[in-house]
C-alpha positions as CSV (number, residue, x, y, z in Angstrom):
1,X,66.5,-34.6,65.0
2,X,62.6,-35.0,65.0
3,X,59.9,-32.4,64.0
4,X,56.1,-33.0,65.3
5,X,53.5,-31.3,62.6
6,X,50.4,-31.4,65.1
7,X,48.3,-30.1,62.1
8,X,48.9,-33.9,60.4
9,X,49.6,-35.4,63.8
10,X,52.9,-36.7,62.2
11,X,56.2,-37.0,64.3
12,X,59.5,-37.2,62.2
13,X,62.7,-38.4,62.9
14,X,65.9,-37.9,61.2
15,X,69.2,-39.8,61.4
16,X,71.6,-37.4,61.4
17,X,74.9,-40.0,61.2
18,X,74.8,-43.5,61.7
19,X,77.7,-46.6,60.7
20,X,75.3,-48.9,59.1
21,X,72.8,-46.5,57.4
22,X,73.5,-43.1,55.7
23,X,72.5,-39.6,56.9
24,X,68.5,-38.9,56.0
25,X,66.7,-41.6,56.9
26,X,64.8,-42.2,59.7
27,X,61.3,-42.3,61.3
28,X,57.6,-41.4,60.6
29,X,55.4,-41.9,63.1
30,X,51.7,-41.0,62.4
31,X,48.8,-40.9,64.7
32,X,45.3,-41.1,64.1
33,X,42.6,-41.5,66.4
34,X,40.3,-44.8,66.6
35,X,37.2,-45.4,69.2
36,X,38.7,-44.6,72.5
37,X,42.6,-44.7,71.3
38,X,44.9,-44.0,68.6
39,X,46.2,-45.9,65.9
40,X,49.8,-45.1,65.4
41,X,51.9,-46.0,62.1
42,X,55.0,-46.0,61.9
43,X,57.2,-45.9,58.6
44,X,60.7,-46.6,58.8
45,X,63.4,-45.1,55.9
46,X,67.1,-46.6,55.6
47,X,69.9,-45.6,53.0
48,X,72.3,-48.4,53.2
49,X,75.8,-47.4,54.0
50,X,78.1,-50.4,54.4
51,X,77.7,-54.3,53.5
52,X,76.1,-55.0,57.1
53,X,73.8,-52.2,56.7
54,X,72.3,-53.9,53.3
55,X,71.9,-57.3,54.9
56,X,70.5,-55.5,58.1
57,X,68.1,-53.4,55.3
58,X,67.1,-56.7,53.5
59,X,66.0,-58.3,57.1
60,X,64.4,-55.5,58.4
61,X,61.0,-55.9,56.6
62,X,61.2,-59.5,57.8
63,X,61.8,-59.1,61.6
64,X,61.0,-55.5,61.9
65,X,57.0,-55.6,62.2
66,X,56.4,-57.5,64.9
67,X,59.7,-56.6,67.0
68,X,58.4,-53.3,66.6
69,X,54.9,-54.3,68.3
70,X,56.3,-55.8,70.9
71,X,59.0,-53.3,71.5
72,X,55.9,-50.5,71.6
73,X,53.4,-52.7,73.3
74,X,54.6,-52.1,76.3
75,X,55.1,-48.5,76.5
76,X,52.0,-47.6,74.5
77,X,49.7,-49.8,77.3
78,X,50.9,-47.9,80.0
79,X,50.0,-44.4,78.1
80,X,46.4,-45.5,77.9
């Protein structure tokens, strides 16, 4: 489920059910604007549910930031 706020230009995004992580975490995504563009940060929030879901928990600050760039590089060029 997600819920945009345009008053804080905030997008959030809630995991409902998920095997490896527990109900509640989820997304932020929050926009502000810079020069001609927009900076976007994104903050991401994981309750550990299972023994995978804590390793994949403890790697994800490791791996996450710059799969994540890549992963939105493309996307966000082509909005511009």
């Amino acid at each position: 489920r997600y819920e945009w706020d345009a008053e804080t230009a905030q997008v959030t995004i809630t995991t409902l059910d998920s095997k490896l992580f527990g109900a509640g975490g989820g997304w932020t995504f929050r926009m502000t604007p810079r020069g001609a563009g927009s900076r976007i940060d994104v903050e991401l929030t994981r309750t550990p549910a299972t023994a995978k879901g804590k390793l994949l928990a403890a790697l994800l600050p490791l791996v996450g930031p710059s799969s994540l760039r890549k992963s939105f590089a493309g996307p966000l060029s082509m909005a511009a």
